[in-house]
C-alpha atoms as one frame of an Amber mdcrd trajectory, in Angstrom:
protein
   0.000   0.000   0.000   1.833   3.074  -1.089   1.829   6.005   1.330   1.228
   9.832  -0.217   4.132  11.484   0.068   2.432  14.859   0.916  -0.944  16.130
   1.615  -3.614  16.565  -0.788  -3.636  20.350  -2.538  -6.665  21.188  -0.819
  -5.592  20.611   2.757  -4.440  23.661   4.811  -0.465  24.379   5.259  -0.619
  22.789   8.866  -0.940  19.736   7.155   2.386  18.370   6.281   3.681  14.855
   6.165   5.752  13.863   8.786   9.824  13.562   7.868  10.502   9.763   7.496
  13.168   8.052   9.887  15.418   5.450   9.984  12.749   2.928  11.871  10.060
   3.320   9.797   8.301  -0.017   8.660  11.479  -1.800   9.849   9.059  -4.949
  10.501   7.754  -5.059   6.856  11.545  -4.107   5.626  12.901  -6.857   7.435
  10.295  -9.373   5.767  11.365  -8.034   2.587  15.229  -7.857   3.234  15.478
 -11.422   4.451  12.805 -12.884   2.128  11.981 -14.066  -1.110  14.561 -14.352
  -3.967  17.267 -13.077  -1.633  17.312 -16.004  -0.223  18.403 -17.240  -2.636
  21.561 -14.618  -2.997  21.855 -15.874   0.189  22.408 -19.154  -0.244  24.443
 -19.127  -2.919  27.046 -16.978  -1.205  26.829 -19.087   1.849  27.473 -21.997
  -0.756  30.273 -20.096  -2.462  32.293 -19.533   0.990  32.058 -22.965   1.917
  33.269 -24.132  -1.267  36.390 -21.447  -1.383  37.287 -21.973   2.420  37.360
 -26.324   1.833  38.828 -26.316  -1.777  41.728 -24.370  -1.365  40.583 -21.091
  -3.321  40.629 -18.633  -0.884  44.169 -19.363   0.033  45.279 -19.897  -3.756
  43.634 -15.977  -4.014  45.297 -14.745  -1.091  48.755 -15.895  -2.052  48.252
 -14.601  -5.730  46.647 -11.108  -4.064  50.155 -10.845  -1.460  52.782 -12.080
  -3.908  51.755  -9.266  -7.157  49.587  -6.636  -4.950  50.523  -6.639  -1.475
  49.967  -2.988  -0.225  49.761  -2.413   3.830  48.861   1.243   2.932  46.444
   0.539   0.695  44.753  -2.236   3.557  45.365   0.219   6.091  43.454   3.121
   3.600  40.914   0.991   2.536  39.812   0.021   6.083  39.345   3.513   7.384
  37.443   4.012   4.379  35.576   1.327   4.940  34.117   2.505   8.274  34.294
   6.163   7.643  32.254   6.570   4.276  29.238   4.513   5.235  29.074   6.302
   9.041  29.489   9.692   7.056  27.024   9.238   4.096  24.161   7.311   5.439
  23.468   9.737   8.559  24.630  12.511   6.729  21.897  12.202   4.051  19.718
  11.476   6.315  20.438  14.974   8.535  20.445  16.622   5.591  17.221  16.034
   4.337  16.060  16.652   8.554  18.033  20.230   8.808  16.418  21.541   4.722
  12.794  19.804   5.783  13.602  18.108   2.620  11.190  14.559   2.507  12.740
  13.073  -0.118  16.643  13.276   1.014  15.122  12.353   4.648  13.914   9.755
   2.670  17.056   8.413   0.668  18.783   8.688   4.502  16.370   6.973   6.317
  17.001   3.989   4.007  20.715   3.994   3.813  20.645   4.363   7.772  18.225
   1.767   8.334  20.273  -0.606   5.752  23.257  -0.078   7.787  22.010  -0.763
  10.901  20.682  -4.304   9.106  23.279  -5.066   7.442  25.585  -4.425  10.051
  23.490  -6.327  12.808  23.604  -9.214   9.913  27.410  -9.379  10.230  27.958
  -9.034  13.748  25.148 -12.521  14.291  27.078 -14.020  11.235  30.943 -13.420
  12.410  30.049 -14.424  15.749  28.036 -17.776  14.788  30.366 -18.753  12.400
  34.172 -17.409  13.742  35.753 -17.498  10.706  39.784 -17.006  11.791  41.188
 -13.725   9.533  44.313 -14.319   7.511  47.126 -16.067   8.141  45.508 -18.628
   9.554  43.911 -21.395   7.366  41.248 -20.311   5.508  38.973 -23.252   6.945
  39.628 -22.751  10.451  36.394 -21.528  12.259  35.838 -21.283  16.055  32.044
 -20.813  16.285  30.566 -18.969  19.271  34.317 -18.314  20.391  34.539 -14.657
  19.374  33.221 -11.721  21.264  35.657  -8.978  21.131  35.975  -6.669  18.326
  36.950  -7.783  15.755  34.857 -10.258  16.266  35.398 -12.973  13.275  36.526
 -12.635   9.270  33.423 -13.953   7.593  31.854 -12.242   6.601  33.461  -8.868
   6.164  31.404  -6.166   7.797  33.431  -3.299   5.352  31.979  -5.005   2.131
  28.180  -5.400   4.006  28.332  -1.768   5.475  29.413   0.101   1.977  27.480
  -2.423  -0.169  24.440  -1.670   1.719  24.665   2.130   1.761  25.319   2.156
  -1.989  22.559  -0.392  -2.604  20.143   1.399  -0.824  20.438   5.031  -2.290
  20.728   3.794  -5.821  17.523   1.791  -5.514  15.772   4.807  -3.880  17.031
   7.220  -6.699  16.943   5.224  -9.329  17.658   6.825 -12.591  17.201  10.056
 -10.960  20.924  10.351  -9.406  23.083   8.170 -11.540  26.047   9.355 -10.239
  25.415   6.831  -7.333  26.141   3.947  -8.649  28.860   5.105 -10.893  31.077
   6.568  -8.119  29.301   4.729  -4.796  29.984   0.448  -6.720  33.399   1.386
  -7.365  34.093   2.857  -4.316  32.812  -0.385  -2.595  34.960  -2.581  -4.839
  38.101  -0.390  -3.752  37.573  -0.854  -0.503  36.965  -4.887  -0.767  40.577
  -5.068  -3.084  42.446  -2.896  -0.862  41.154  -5.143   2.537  43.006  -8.325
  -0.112  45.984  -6.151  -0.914  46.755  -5.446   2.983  45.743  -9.357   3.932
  43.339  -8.444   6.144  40.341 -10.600   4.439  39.861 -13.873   2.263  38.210
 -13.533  -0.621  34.826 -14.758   0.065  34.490 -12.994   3.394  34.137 -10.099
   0.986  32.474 -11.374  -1.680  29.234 -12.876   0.866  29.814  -8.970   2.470
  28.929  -7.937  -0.997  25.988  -9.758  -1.596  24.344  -9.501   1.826  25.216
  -5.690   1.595  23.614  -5.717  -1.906  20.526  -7.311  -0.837  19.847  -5.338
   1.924  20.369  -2.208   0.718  18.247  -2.803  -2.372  15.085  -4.520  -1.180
  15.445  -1.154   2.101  15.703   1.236  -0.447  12.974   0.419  -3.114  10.556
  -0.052   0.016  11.497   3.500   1.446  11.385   4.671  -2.052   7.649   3.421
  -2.281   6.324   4.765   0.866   7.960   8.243   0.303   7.395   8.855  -2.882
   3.724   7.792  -3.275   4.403   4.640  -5.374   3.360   1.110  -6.152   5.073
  -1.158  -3.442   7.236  -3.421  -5.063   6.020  -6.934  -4.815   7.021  -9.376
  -2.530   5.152 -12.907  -2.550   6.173 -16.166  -1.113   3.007 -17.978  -2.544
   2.414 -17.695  -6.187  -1.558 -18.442  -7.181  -2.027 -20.574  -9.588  -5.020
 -19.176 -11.892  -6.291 -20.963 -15.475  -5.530 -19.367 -18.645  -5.819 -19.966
 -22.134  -2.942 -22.375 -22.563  -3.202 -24.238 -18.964  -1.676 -22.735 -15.694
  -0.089 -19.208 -14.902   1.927 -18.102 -12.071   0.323 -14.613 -11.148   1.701
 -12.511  -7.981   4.187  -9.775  -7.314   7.754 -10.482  -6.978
């Protein structure tokens, strides 16, 4: 159900739509975030770590990654960046759009701060569940449930889910409108990821699940704040297809 974005014309100027926030709808963003086809995302990158931690591909990477591109300053760079853009962008946008009384920035913040706080919750559950060991160690060494101090565990990597998500999010609440997004936000994130390799502070597919979780947050966050704020169709979300009769036999009908 899409939510008007302002009053109607013939209301009087005391009527004015409340600035959205970070905690909006987080119930019904959750459901989305953590259902349907990202699931599947999901499960493929779990499958993908598994199968790069036991076969030998993660180390094979990082030995290729240290012996042609090792960089400590470029690690080191990469990992302030890592926890500096996303903390600076996300709110920022977000205070932005509170200080103008501008909905639709409030809007785009609210989303990137809310995917953050998801995505970064995500990681925290994941690395302590699962307590991956970070490089050198061997790349299938885990310790699960044996890691509560910062920084916690190396799969997956909460840089890659933090900037993935905060990119993911405004470019699926802008859309076409700000394309400058995803051309200078994607790359950024990718930077970030190859100079966390180049300073051996991650394996490969720590970064690589931090991508996709990141990615699916941040996307299914944003279109839903996007929705609600600007006055538009939800996008769909169905876990049970109907089944109605056509012409030629049976047709999947729903929203996806």
């Amino acid at each position: 159900m899409a939510i008007p974005a302002a009053c109607p014309p013939a209301d009087p100027p005391a009527c004015v739509a409340p600035l959205p926030t970070p905690i909006d709808a987080l119930g019904f963003d959750l459901a989305r975030a953590f259902g349907g086809t990202n699931l599947l995302f999901y499960a493929g990158a779990v499958g993908a770590s598994a199968a790069m931690a036991f076969s030998g591909a993660d180390e094979s990477l990082r030995e290729a990654t240290q012996g042609h591109f090792a960089s400590s300053t470029y690690g080191t760079t990469a990992s302030l960046a890592g926890y500096i853009l996303p903390l600076t962008v996300a709110p920022g946008t977000w205070l932005a759009g509170v200080i103008l009384h501008d909905r639709d920035t409030a809007g785009a913040g609210s989303a990137a701060l809310q995917a953050l706080a998801v995505a970064s919750a995500t990681t925290f559950v994941l690395k302590v569940s699962v307590g991956r060991a970070y490089p050198p160690e061997n790349a299938h060494t885990f310790a699960p449930f044996q890691t509560w101090s910062w920084p916690f565990a190396a799969w997956p990597s909460g840089h890659a889910t933090s900037s993935f998500s905060v990119v993911a999010a405004l470019t699926a609440y802008y859309g076409s409108d700000e394309l400058w997004i995803p051309f200078v936000g994607y790359p950024a994130a990718v930077a970030i990821g190859a100079g966390l390799l180049s300073g051996d502070e991650h394996w490969t597919s720590d970064l690589l699940t931090g991508a996709v979780i990141g990615q699916c947050i941040g996307w299914s966050i944003g279109r839903a704040f996007r929705a609600r704020v600007r006055g538009e169709a939800a996008p769909g979300l169905s876990l049970s297809p109907m089944m109605s009769p056509s012409l030629r036999g049976l047709a999947v009908t729903g929203t996806w």
